[in-house]
C-alpha positions in Angstrom: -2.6 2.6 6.1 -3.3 5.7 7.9 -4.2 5.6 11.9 -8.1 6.7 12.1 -6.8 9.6 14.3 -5.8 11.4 11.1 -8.8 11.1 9.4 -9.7 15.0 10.9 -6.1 17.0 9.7 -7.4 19.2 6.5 -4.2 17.5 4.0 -1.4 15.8 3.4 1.8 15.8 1.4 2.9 13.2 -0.8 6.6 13.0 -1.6 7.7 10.7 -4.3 11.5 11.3 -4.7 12.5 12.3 -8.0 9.1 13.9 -8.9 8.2 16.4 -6.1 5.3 17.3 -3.9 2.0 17.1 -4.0 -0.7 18.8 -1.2 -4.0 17.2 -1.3 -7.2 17.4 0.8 -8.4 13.6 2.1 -11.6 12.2 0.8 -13.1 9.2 1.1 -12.3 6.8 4.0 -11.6 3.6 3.0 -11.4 0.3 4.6 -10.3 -1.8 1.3 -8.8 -0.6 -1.8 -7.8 -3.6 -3.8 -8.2 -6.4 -1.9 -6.0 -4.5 0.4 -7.9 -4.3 4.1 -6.8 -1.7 6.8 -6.0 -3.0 9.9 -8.2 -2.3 12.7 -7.8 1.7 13.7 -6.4 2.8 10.1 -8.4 3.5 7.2 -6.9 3.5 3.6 -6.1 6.5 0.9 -5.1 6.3 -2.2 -4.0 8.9 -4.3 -2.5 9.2 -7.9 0.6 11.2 -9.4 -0.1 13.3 -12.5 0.1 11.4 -15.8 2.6 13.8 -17.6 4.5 13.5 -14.1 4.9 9.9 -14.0 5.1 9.8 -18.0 8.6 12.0 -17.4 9.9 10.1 -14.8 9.6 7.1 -16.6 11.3 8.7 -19.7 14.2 10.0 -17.7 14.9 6.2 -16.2 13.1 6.3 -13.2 10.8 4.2 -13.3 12.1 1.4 -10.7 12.5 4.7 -8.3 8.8 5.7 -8.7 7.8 1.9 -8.7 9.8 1.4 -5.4 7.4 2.1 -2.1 10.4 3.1 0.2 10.7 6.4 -2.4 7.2 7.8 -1.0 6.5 9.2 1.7 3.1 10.5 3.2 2.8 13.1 5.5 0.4 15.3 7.9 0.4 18.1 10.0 0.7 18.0 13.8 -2.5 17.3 15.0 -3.7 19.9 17.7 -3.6 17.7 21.2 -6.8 19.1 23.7 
């Protein structure tokens, strides 16, 4: 869940430890994905790893790493205060 104030930065990175960094623009504000419902003043994204990225991973072990949430982490850039 993302807080709506975020909805105007231009990306974010995704960090999944053990497979990198990924930069991606944010489309598409959701409210349920899932069955899973944002909380009021947070909107939802989802975003996907590369197949061949998480087809490695799982090959070299790591597949409870990539399957645990506390290994991802999303981020954004400072938002400009007026």
């Amino acid at each position: 869940m993302i807080p709506d104030e975020y909805k105007q930065a231009p990306f974010f990175v995704l960090t999944v430890k053990g497979a990198g960094n990924y930069c991606s623009k944010q489309f598409g504000y959701r409210k349920k994905i899932d069955g899973i419902v944002a909380e009021p003043g947070t909107y939802l994204l989802r975003k996907f790893i590369r197949t061949r990225t998480s087809v490695r991973l799982i090959l070299q072990g790591l597949y409870f790493e990539i399957n645990d949430k506390e290994n991802w982490t999303l981020t954004f850039p400072q938002l400009k205060v007026d």
